[in-house]
C-alpha positions in Angstrom: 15.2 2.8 2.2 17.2 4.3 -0.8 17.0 8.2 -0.8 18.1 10.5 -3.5 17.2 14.3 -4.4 15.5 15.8 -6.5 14.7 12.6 -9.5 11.8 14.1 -11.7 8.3 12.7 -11.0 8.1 10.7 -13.5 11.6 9.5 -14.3 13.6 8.2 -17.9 12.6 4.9 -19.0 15.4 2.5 -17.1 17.5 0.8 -19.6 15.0 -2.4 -20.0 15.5 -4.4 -23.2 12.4 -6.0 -23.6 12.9 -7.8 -26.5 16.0 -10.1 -24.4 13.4 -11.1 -21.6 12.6 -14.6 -21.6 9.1 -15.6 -21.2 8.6 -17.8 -18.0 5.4 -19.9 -18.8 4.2 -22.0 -21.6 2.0 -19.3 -22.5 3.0 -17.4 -25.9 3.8 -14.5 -24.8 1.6 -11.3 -24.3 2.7 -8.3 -27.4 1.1 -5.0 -28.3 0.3 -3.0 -25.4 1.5 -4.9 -22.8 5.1 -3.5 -23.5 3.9 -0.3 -22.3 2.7 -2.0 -18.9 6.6 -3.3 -18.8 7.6 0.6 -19.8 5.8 1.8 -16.9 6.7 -0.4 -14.4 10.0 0.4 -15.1 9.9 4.1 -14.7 9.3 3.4 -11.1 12.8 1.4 -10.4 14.9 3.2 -8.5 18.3 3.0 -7.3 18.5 0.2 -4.7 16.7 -2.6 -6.5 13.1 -1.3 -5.3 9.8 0.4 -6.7 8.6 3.7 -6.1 5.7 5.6 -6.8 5.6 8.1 -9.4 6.1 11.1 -7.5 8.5 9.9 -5.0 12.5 9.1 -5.4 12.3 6.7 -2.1 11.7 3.3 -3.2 8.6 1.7 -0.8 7.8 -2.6 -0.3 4.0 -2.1 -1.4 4.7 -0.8 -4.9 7.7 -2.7 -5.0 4.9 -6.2 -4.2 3.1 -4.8 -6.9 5.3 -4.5 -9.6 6.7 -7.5 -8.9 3.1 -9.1 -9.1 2.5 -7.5 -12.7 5.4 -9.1 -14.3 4.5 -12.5 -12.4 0.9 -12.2 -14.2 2.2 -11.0 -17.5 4.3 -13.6 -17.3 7.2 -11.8 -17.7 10.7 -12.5 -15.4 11.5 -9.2 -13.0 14.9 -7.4 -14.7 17.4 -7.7 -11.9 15.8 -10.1 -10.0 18.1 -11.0 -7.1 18.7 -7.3 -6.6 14.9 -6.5 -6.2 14.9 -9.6 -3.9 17.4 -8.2 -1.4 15.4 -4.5 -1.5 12.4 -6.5 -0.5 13.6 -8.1 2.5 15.5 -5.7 3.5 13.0 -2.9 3.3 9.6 -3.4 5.4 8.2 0.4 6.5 9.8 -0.2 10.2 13.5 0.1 8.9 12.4 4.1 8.1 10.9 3.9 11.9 9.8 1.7 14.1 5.9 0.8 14.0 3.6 2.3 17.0 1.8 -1.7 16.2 2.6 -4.5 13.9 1.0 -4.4 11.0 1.0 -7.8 9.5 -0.2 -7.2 6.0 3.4 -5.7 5.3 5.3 -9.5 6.4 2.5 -10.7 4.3 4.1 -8.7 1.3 7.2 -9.6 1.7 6.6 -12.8 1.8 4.4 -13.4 -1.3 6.7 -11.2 -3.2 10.1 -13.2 -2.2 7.8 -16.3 -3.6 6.8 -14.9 -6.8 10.2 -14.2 -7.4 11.2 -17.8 -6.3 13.4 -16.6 -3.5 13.5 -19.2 0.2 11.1 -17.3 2.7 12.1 -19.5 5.4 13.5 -16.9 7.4 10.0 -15.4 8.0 9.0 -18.7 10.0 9.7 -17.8 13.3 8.0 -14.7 13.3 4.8 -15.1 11.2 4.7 -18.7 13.0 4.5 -16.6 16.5 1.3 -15.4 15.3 -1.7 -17.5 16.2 -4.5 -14.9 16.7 -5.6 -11.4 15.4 -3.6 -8.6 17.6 -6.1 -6.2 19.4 -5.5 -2.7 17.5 -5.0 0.3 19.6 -8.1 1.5 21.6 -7.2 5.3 21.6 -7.7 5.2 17.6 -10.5 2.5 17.2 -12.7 2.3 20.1 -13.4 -1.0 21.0 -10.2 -2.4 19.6 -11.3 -4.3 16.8 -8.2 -5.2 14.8 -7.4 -3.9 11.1 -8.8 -7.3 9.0 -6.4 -6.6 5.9 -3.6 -6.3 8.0 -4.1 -9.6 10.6 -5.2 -11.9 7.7 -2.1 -11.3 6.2 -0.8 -13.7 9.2 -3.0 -16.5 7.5 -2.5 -15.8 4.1 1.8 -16.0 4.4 1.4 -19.6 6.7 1.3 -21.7 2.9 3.9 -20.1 1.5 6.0 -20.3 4.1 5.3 -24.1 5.0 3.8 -23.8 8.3 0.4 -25.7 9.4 -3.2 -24.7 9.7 -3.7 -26.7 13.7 -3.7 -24.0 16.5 -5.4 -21.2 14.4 -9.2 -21.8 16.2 -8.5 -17.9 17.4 -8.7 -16.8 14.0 -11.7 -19.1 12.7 -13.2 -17.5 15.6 -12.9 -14.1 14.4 -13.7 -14.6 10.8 -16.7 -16.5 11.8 -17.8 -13.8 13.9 -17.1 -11.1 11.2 -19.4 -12.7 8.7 -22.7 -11.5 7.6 -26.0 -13.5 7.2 -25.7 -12.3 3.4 -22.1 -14.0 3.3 -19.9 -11.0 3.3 -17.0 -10.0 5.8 -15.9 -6.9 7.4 -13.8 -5.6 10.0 -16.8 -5.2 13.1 -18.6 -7.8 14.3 -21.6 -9.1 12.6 -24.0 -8.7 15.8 -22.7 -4.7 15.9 -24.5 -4.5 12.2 -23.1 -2.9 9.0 -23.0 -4.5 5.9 -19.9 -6.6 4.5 -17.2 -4.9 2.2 -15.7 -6.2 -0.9 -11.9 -6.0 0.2 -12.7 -7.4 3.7 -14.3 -10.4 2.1 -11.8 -11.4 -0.6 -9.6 -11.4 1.9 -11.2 -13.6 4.4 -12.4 -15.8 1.6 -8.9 -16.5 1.1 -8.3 -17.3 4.7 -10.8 -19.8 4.9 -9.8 -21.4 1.9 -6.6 -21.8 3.6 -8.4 -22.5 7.3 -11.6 -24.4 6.0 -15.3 -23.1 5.7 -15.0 -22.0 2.1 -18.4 -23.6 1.2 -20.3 -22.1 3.9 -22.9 -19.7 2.7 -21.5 -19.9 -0.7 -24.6 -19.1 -2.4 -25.6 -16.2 -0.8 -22.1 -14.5 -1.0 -22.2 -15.0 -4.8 -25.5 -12.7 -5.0 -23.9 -11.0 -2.6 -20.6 -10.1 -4.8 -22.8 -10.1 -7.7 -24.8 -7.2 -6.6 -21.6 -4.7 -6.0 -21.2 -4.7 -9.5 -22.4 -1.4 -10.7 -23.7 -0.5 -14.1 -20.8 0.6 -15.9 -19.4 -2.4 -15.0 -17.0 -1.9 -12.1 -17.6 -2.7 -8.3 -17.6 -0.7 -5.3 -17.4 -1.9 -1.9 -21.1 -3.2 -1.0 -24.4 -3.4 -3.1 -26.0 -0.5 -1.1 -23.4 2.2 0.1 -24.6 4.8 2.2 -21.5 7.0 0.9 -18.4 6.7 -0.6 -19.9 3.9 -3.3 -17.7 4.6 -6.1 -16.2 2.0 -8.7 -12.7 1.3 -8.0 -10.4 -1.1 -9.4 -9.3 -2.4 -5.8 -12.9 -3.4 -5.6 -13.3 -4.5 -8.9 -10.5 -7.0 -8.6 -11.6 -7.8 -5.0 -15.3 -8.8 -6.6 -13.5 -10.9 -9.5 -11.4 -13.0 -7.7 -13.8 -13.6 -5.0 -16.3 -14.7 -7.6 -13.7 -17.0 -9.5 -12.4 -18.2 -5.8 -16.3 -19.5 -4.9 -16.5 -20.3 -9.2 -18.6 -18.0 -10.0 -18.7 -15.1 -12.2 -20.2 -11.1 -12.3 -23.5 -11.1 -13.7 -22.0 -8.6 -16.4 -19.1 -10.5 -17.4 -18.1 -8.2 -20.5 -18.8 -4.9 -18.8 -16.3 -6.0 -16.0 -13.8 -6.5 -18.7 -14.8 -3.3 -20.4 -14.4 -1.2 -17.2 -10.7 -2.5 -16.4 -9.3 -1.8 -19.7 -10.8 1.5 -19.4 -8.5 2.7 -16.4 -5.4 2.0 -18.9 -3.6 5.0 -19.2 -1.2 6.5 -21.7 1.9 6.1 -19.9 1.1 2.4 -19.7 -0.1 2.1 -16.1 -3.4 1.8 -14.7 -5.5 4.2 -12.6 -7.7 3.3 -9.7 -10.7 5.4 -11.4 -11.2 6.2 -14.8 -9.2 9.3 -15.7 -7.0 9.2 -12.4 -3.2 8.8 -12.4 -1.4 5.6 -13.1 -0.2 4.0 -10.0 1.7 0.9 -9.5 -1.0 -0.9 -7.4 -3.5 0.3 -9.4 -1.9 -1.2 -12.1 -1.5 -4.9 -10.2 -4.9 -4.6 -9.6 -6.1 -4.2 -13.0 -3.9 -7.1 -14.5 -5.0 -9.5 -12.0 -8.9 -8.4 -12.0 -8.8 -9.1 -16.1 -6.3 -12.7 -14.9 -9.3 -13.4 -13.1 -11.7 -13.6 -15.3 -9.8 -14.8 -17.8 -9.4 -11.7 -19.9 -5.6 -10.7 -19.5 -4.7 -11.5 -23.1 -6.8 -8.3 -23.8 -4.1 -6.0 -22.4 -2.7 -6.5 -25.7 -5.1 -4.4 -27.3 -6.4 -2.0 -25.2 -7.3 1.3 -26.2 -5.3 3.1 -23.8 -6.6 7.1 -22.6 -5.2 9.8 -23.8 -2.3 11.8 -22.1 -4.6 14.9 -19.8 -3.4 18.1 -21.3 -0.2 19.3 -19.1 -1.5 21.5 -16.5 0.1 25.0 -16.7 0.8 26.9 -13.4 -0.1 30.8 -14.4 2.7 33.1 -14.4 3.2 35.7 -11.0 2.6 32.6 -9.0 5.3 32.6 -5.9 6.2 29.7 -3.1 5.0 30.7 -0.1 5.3 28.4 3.8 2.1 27.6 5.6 2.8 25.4 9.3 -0.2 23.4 9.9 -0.9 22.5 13.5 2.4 24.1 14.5 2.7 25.6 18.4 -0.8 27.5 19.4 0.5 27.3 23.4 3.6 28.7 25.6 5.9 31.4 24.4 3.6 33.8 21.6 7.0 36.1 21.4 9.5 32.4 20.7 6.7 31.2 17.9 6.9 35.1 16.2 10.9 34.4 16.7 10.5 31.1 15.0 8.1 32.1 12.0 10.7 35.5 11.3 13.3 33.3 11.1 12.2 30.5 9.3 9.9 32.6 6.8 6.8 31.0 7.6 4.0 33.1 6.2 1.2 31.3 7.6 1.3 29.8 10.9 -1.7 27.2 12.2 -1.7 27.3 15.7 -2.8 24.4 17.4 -5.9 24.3 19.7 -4.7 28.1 20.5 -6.8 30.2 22.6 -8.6 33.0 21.0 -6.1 35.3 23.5 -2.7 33.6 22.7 -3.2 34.1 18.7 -4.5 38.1 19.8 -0.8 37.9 21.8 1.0 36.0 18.8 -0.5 38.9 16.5 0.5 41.5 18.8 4.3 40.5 18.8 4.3 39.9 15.2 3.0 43.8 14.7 5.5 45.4 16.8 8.2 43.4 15.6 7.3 44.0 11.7 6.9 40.3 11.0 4.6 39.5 8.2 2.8 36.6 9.8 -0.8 35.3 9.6 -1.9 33.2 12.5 -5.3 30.8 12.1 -6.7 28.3 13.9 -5.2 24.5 13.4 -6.8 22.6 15.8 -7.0 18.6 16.6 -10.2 18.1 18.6 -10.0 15.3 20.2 -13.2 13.6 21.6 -14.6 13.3 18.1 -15.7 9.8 17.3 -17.0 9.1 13.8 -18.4 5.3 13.7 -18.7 3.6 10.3 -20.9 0.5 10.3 -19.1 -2.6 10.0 -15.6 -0.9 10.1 -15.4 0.7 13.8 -15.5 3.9 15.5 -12.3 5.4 14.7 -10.6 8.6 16.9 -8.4 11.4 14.2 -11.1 12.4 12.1 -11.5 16.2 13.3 -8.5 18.0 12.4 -9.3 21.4 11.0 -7.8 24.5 10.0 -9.6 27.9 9.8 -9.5 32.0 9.8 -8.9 33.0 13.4 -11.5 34.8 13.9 -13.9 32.4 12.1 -17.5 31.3 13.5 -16.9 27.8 12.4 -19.5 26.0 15.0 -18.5 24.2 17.9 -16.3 21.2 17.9 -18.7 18.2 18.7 -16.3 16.7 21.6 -14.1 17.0 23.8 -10.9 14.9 25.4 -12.3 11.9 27.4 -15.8 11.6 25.6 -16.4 8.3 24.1 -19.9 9.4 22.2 -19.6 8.6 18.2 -21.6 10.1 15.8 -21.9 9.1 12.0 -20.2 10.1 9.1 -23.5 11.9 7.7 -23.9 13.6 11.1 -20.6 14.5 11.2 -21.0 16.8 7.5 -23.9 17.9 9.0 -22.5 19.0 12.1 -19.2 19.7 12.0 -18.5 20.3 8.5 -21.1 22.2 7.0 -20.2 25.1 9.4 -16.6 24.8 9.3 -17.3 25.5 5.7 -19.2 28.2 6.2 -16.5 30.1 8.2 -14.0 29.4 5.6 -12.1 26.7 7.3 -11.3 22.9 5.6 -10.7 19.7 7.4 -7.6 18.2 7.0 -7.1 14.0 6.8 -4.1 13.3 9.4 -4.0 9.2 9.7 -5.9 5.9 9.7 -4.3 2.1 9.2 -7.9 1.1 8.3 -7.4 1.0 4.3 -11.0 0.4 3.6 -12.4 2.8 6.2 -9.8 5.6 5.2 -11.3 4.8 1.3 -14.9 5.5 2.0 -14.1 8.7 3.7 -11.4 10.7 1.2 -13.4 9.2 -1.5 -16.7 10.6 -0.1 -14.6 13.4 -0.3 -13.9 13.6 -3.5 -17.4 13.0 -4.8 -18.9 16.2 -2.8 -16.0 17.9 -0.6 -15.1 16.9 2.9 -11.0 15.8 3.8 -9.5 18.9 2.0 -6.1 17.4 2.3 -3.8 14.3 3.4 -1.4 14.4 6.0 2.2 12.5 5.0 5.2 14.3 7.1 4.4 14.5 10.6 5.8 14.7 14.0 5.1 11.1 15.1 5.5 9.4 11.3 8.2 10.3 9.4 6.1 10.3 6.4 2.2 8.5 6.4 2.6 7.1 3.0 5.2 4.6 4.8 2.8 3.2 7.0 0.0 4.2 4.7 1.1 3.4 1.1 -2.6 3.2 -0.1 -2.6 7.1 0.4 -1.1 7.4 -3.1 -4.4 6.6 -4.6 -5.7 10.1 -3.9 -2.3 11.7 -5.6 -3.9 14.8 -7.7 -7.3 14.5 -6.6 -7.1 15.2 -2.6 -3.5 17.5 -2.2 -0.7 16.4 0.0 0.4 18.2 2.7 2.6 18.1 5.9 1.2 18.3 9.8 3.1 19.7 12.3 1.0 18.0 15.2 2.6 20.1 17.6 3.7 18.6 20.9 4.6 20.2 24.1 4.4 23.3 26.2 6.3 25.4 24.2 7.3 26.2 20.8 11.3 27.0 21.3 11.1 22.9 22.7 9.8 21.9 19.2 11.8 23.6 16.5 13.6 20.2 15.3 9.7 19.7 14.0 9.2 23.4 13.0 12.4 23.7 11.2 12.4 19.8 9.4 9.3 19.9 7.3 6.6 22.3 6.1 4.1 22.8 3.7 4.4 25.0 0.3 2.1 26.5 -1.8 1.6 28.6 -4.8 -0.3 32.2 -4.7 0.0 36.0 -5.4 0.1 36.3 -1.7 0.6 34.9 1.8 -3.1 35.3 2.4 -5.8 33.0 3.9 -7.3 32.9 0.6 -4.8 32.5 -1.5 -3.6 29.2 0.4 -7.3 28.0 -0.2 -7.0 28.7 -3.8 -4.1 26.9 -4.2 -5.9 23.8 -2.4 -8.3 23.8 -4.7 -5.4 23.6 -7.5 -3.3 21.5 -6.3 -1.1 23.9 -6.2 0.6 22.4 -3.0 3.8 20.5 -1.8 4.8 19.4 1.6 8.7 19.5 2.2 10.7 17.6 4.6 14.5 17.5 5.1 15.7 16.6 8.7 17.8 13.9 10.7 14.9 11.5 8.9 15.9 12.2 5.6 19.5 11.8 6.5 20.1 14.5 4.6 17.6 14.3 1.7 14.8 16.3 0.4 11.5 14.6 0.6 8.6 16.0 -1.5 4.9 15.1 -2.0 3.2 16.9 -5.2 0.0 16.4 -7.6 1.4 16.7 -10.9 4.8 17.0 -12.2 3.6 20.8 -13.5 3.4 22.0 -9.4 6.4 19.8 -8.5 8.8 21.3 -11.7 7.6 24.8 -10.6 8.5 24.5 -6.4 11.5 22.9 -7.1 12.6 25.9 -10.3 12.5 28.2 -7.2 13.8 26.8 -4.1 16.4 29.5 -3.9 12.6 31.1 -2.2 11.8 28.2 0.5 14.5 26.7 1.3 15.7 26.8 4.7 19.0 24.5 4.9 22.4 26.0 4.0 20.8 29.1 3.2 21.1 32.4 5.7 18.1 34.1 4.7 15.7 31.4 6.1 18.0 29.4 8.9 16.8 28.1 12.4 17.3 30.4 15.0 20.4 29.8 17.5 19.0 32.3 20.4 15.6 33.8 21.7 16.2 36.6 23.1 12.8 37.9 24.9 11.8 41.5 27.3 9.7 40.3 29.7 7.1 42.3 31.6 4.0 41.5 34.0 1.7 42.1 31.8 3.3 39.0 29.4 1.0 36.5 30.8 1.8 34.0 28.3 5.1 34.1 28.7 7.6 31.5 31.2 9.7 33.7 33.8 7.8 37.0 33.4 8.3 39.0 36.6 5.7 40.6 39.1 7.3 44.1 38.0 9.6 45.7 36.1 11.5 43.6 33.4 13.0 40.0 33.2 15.7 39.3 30.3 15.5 35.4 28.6 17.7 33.6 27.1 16.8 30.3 25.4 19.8 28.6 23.2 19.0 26.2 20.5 18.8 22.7 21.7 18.1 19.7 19.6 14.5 18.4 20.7 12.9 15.1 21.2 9.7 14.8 19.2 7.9 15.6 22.9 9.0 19.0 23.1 11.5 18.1 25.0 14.9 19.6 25.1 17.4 16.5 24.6 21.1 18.5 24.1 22.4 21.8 23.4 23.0 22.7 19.8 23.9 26.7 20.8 25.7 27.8 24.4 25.6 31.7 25.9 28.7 33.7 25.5 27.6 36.9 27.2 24.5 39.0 27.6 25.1 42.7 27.8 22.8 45.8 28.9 23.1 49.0 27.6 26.5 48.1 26.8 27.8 46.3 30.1 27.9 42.3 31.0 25.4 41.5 33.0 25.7 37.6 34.4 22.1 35.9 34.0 20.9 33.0 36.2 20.7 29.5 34.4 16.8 28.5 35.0 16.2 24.8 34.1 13.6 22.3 34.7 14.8 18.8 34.3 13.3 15.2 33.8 14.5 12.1 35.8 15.4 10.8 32.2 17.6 13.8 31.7 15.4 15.7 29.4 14.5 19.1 30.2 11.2 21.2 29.7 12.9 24.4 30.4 16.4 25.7 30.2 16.7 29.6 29.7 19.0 32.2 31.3 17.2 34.7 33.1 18.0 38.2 34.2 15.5 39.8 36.6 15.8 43.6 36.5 12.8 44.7 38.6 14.6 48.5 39.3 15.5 49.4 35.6 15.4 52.8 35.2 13.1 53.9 32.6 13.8 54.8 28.9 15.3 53.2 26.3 17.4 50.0 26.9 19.6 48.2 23.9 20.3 44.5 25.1 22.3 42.0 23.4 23.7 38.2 23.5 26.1 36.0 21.6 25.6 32.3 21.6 28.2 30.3 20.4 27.2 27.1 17.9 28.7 24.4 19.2 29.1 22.4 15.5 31.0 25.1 14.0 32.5 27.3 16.9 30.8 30.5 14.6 29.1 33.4 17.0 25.2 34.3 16.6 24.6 37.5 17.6 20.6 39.2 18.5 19.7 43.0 19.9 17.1 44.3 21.3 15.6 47.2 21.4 13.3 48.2 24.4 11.8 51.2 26.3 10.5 51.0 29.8 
């Protein structure tokens, strides 16, 4: 990946002289609009030789595949070819982390790209040729282990370009042909579980059987099949009769047309189709996936080749492209504030206070938190004068939502909330395999949530055309309040996830802590490395909902992932200018006002129940240094070492208390001084912990009566 700081959101035009490109085809060559399609493209090059999405200064393969796939149908050669070549092979979302499973779609893109752009694939043999049948996805995220459709077909779909035979694919001839619908259509269930078909699942296996035979099967009724998604305006959505989430889209729209032209037929409203796609151009010269969205670089591949299909690309030449939205002005008084979502809710209430003082978080979501640690975390907050709000983040796990014909997916409960909130009971718990529906779901688990002022939050899910339905749902009538892209587990969801970008400015972007571990202290690589801004008057509950109903909103992540970088998610260029005019308020790297702490330095007593190493009576002194953390919360190696520890002026010699792993990671190491006959009174305590980088002393007192 290529990293960089700070590029504006939507950059400078890159030096492109279109008038020196030399047409590739017979074809005379496209004029008029389509060199502001070629403009736009080339605002997302960046440094490296790859593509980028608008809002991001880390080039990606998917918009990369895309961009390369607009100037293939526009007939137009790629400016730097060779160097956009090496990016693409080089640059599959593993190399920013390994994948938790394959996901095949990605090989797929590399591939097709690398032959667009006339480059040898043959390196991709061995592998893609390893493939001979769909990989089971995992069970603890779809229940019955169906696997992703878009993403195994991509095996199939690579096999011609790379020159390697049909024989030995029966496994997957199997699949598709128990995946099809008596109407024709395909999805990612079987056809004996029920559910309709979907428009992306069957284009996609269309094309695999035109590569593994069977096209002709049931040809006429998937024609009247297709034929009936297209809606009245002229766009498609994703199958005739949607329960919800039926909106037009230009993913389906292009999915519908080139299925129709694969099986040589055409929509029944031929024109409108036309009409709808050239209505998504947008001033900059992109395409949206909705009319009146943002351009996006897929988007924009998807419009060009849903016009190719029908035969209707010359038209980009004159379309009538939208207007530029008014620039969205951020009212003046608005300050950057730091909300943790899903961060610690278990373990040391007086270590998370610690934490939040230190890093100047204002709002802190603690995870599945009992009602009594928050009262605790509130508690410690008060007497130590931190300005802290602690609500209720929580994952419950258990929930099942099943979508016909797509699977019963795990990760669709995650919500935030007041503390205090009556927000309805979650509707399962850890273990239970019981699913409900998507309507059940709102009706359940949503509608009160609401109620008591809470919002559910997206966090993941590989299943593009499942995830669609949902956040677009969404967008029609409330629901996912926000998308989850930095995250304990994934360095960044729109990696593994690139189709997230559709929702950029309609559904905000934020970061998710997903906390891990028994304690807080053991997670602060994850507290410290990314968070989530937003814009208010105040560091209030309502405020931060305000601001989600803005947009006002950008998740933040520098850490050993960036290498050193600062990643950012935002709406709109507005919100993105106006966080990044005032980071001297947020950030927290080279800057002493808002550092990670090298020392906890807690006063234990009996009645800290919470708390690891309180004593039967009188009082126990901890010590926890700064280690570096695995994303576990484990402690992996010691960033900070005790000097001394002093009491009311003398050293006192603490005992080293640690708990460690057979893998030589620890869950515990603190220095503890057990003190069950201290007088009572007032007490002054103090340590010094040395940083091990930079030999500087860290210094932390304590005031405390007994």
């Amino acid at each position: 990946m290529s990293h960089a700081t700070h590029a504006p959101e939507e950059p400078p035009l890159a030096r492109l002289d279109l008038s020196r490109l030399v047409h590739a085809a017979a074809r005379a060559p496209l004029a008029g609009e389509t060199e502001a399609v070629l403009s736009y493209l080339e605002t997302l090059r960046r440094p490296g030789g790859g593509y980028a999405f608008a809002d991001q200064e880390r080039s990606h393969l998917t918009p990369t595949f895309a961009v390369i796939g607009c100037y293939r149908l526009l007939q137009m050669p790629v400016p730097r070819a060779a160097e956009v070549a090496a990016y693409v092979r080089a640059n599959h979302p593993r190399e920013l982390k390994k994948l938790e499973q394959e996901r095949r779609v990605f090989e797929f893109q590399q591939v097709q790209a690398l032959a667009w752009l006339g480059e040898d694939v043959s390196a991709f043999r061995a592998t893609i040729g390893a493939w001979k049948e769909p990989m089971v996805y995992l069970k603890q995220y779809e229940q019955h282990g169906y696997p992703v459709l878009q993403s195994e077909l991509g095996a199939v779909l690579a096999r011609p370009l790379l020159g390697l035979p049909v024989e030995g694919l029966g496994a997957y001839t199997s699949y598709l042909a128990a995946r099809r619908r008596a109407n024709g259509s395909f999805n990612n269930t079987l056809a004996a579980d029920g559910g309709d078909g979907h428009v992306m699942n069957t284009w996609w296996s269309l094309q695999a059987l035109r590569i593994l035979g069977g096209l002709e099967e049931r040809k006429t009724e998937t024609i009247a099949w297709l034929q009936d998604c297209q809606r009245e305006q002229g766009g498609f959505t994703f199958q005739p009769k949607p329960e919800f989430g039926g909106v037009d889209d230009v993913a389906y729209t292009r999915a519908g047309l080139r299925s129709l032209q694969l099986l040589g037929a055409k929509p029944r409203e031929l024109a409108a189709a036309a009409n709808y796609v050239r209505s998504l151009a947008n001033a900059d010269g992109g395409f949206s996936d909705r009319p009146g969205w943002q351009s996006n670089p897929l988007a924009t591949f998807y419009a060009l080749d849903a016009l190719d299909a029908i035969g209707a690309l010359d038209s980009v030449a004159t379309v009538k492209r939208r207007p530029a939205p008014a620039r969205g002005e951020i009212p003046s008084g608005l300050r950057v504030f730091t909300i943790q979502i899903q961060a610690h809710g278990q373990g040391s209430p007086h270590d998370a206070v610690e934490l939040a003082r230190s890093l100047k978080i204002d709002l802190w979501g603690a995870k599945n938190a009992k009602p009594e640690w928050i009262a605790r975390a509130r508690a410690v907050a008060t007497a130590r004068s931190v300005p802290i709000t602690f609500f209720a983040a929580n994952e419950e796990y258990g929930t099942w939502v099943n979508i016909p014909g797509l699977g019963t997916y795990s990760h669709t409960s995650d919500l935030i909330a007041p503390a205090d909130a009556d927000i309805g009971p979650a509707l399962a718990q850890r273990g239970n395999t019981t699913a409900v529906t998507w309507p059940e779901f709102r009706e359940r688990r949503l509608a009160p949530l609401e109620r008591g002022g809470g919002r559910l939050v997206w966090q993941f899910g590989e299943n593009e055309e499942l995830v669609r339905m949902l956040l677009d749902d969404s967008v029609e009538r409330r629901g996912f309040a926000a998308i989850s892209t930095f995250h304990f587990g994934n360095p960044d969801f729109t990696n593994t996830e690139p189709f997230l970008n559709r929702w950029r400015g309609k559904i905000p972007f934020i970061a998710l802590q997903d906390a891990h571990g028994p304690e807080p202290w053991w997670f602060s690589d994850m507290t410290t490395g990314f968070r989530t801004l937003f814009l208010g008057t105040e560091p209030t509950w309502d405020s931060w909902l305000r601001a989600l109903r803005e947009g006002w909103v950008v998740p933040v992540r520098r850490d050993q992932w960036t290498r050193g970088q600062t990643w950012m998610h935002g709406g709109s260029k507005a919100v993105l200018d106006h966080v990044r005019s005032r980071e001297r308020e947020w950030r927290w790297w080279d800057n002493a006002a808002a550092v990670r702490p090298m020392v906890s330095l807690a006063v234990l007593k009996p009645e800290d129940e919470l708390e690891a190493g309180r004593p039967e009576r009188g009082v126990l002194l901890r010590v926890r240094c700064a280690w570096e953390n695995n994303p576990q919360g484990l402690a992996r190696q010691p960033i900070s070492e005790l000097v001394r520890l002093t009491l009311d002026g003398r050293d006192v010699s603490p005992v080293l208390v640690e708990r460690k792993r057979a893998n030589g990671l620890y869950d515990d190491n603190a220095h503890h001084l057990a003190l069950p006959d201290l007088p009572s009174g007032s007490h002054r305590t103090t340590v010094v912990v040395r940083v091990l980088a930079s030999r500087q002393e860290v210094t932390q007192t304590v005031d405390f009566t007994v």
